[in-house]
C-alpha atoms as one frame of an Amber mdcrd trajectory, in Angstrom:
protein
  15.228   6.162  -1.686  17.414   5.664  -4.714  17.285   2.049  -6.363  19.113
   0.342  -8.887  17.682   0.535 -12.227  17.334  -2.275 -14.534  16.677  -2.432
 -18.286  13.919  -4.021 -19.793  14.698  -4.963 -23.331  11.896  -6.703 -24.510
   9.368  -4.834 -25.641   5.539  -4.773 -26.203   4.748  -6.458 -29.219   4.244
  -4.037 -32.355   1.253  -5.469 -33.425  -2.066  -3.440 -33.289  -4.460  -6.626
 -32.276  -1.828  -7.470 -29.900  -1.484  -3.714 -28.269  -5.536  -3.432 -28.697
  -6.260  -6.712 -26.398  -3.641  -5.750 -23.533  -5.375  -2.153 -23.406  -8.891
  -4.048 -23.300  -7.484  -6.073 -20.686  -5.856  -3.452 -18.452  -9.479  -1.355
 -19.159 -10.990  -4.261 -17.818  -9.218  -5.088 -14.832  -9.841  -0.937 -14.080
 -13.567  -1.109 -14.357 -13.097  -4.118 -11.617 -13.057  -0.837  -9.175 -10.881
   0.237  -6.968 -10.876  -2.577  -3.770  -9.189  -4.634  -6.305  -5.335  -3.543
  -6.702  -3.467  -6.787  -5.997  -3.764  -9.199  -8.913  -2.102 -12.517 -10.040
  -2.186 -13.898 -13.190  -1.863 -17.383 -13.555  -2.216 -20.498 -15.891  -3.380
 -24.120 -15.767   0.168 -25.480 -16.907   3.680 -23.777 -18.616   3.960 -22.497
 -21.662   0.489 -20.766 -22.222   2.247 -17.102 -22.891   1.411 -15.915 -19.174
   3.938 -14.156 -17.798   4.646 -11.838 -21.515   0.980 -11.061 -20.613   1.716
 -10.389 -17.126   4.619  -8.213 -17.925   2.285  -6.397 -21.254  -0.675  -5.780
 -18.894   1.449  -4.236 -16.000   3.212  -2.311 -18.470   0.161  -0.907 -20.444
  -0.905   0.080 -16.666   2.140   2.245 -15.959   1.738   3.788 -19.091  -1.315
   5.420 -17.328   0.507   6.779 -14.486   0.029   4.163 -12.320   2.395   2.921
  -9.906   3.191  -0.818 -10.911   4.509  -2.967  -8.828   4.930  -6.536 -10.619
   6.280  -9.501  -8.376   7.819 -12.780 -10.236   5.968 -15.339  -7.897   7.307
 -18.177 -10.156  10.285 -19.181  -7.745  10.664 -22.670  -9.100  11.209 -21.682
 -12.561  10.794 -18.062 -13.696  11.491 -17.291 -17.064  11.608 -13.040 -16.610
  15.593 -12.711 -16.171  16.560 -14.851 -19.375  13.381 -13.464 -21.664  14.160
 -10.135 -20.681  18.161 -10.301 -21.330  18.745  -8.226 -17.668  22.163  -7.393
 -17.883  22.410  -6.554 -14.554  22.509  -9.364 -12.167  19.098  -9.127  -9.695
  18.448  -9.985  -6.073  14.710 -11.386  -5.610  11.783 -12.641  -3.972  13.176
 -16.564  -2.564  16.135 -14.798  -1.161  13.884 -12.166   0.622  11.356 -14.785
   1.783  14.446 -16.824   3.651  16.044 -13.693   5.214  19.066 -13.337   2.651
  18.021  -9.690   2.018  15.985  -6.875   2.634  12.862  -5.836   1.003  14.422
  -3.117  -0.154  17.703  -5.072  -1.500  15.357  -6.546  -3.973  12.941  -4.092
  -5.508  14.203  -2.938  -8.793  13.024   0.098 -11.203  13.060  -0.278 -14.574
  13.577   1.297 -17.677   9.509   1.384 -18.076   8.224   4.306 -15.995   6.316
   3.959 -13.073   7.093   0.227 -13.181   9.197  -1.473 -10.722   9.677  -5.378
  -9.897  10.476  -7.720  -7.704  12.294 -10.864  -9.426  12.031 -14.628  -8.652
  15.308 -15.191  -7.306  17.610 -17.960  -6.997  15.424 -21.772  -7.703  14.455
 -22.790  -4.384  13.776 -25.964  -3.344  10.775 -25.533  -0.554   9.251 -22.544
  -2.750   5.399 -23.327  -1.128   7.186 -23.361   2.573   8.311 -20.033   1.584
   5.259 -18.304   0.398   3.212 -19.736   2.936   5.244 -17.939   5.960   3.457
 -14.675   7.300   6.393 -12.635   5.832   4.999 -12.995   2.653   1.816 -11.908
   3.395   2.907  -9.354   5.492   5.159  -7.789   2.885   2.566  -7.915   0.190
  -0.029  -5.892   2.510   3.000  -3.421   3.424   3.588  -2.816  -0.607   0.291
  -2.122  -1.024   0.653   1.282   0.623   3.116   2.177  -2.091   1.821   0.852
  -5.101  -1.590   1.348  -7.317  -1.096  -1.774  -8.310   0.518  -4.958  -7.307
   0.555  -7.621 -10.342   1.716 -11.205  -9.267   2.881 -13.843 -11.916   2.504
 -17.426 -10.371   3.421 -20.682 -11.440   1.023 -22.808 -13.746  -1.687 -24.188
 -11.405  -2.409 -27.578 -12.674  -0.778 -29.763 -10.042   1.456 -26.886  -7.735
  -0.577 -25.788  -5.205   2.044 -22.275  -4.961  -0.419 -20.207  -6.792  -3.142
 -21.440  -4.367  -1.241 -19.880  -1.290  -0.411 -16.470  -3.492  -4.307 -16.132
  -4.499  -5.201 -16.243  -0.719  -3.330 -12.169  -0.175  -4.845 -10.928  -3.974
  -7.739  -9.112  -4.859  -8.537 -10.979  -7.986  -7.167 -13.431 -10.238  -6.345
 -13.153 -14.379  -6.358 -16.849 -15.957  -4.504 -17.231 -19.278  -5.365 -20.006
 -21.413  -3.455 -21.139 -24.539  -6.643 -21.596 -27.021  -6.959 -25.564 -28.083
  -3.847 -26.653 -25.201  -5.648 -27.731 -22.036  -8.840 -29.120 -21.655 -12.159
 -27.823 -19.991 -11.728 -30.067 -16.970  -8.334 -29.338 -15.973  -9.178 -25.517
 -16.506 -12.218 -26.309 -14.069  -9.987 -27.673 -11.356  -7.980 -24.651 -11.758
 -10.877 -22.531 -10.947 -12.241 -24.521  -8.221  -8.482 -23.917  -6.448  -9.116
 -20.283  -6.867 -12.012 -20.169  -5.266 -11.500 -22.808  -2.271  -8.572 -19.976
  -2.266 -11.635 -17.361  -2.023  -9.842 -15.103  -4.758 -12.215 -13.466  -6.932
 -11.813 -14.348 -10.623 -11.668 -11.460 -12.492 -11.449 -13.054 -16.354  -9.311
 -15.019 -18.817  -7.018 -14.489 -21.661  -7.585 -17.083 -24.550  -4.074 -16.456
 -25.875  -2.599 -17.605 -29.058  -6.473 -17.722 -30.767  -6.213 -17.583 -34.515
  -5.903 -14.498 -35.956  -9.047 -14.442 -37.590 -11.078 -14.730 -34.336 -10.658
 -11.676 -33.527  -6.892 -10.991 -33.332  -3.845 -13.338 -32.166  -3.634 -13.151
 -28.750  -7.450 -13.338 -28.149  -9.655 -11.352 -25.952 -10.332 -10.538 -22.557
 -13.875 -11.223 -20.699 -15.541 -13.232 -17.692 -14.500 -16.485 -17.349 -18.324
 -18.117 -17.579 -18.147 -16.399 -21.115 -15.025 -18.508 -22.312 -15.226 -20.260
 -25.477 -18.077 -17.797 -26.416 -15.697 -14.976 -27.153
């Protein structure tokens, strides 16, 4: 079935630590083996770089030959249509969820081959209501039948409980932390929601390190390992 296409004009980063750590990371999240193919990557609070991550690792994935599917989870406040200057104007995910449209009204290709998306949508005002129905669920165990991979961005974690509900229908979970913004405990908590959520944790990001640790948007390892990178 034909979909409308829609451009993608911000680019990977043209840095070579930058390109290097999102290949490490997508070689990573491979070697997790195969079971694991639905994967959200989240954050302890805004601002930490997640979803250009989100968007660099599904990317770097497609550029494989995989079929990417990446779903803008954020429904509260997603920052993907305005960061990403879409000139076309986008159905999404919170009008899907309340029966506005069809799951096919609001998958999108893009201008990045083998990588489609599914945007946020319109703010919505009950956006953990929505994500807890069965539809949504339901719909990400139907996509999984067409995709390699599924990538979710959620909202931050600390205090929201939405990324909670998502991590309950993923394989595995990607945390990004902003090196020297957000303390050990309230990255703790995070954790502990993940797995009361019983979602595996496959790593972190320590984003925004300084460039002579290794490079300026960090590495990518086990989350015990953190702060030992």
């Amino acid at each position: 079935m034909s979909r409308t296409m829609v451009t993608l004009t911000r680019e990977m980063q043209d840095d070579y630590g930058y390109n290097e750590a999102i290949k490490t990371l997508r070689t990573n999240i491979l070697f997790c083996g195969s079971k694991v193919r639905v994967i959200m990557f989240t954050s302890s609070v805004p601002g930490e770089g997640k979803s250009d991550i989100t968007l660099a690792a599904a990317q770097s994935m497609a550029q494989l030959g995989k079929k990417v599917l990446v779903i803008d989870g954020d429904i509260r406040r997603s920052v993907l249509v305005t960061r990403y200057q879409l000139k076309e104007k986008v159905n999404g995910l919170s009008q899907y969820l309340c029966g506005q449209k069809k799951l096919e009204d609001v998958i999108y290709d893009t201008s990045v081959e083998n990588l489609s998306m599914i945007f946020a949508g319109p703010y919505s005002p009950n956006p953990a209501e929505l994500l807890e129905e069965e539809l949504f669920g339901d719909t990400v165990k139907k996509l999984r039948e067409a995709y390699d991979y599924i990538i979710i961005d959620t909202p931050p974690m600390a205090g929201l409980i939405d990324g909670a509900i998502v991590a309950r229908h993923c394989d595995g979970a990607v945390l990004i932390i902003e090196s020297g913004a957000v303390s050990w405990r309230v990255e703790q908590k995070v954790v502990e929601q993940l797995k009361r959520s019983q979602c595996r944790i496959l790593g972190a990001v320590l984003n925004k390190a300084d460039s002579g640790n290794g490079g300026y948007y960090g590495r990518y390892g086990k989350y015990r390992k953190y702060g030992k990178y």
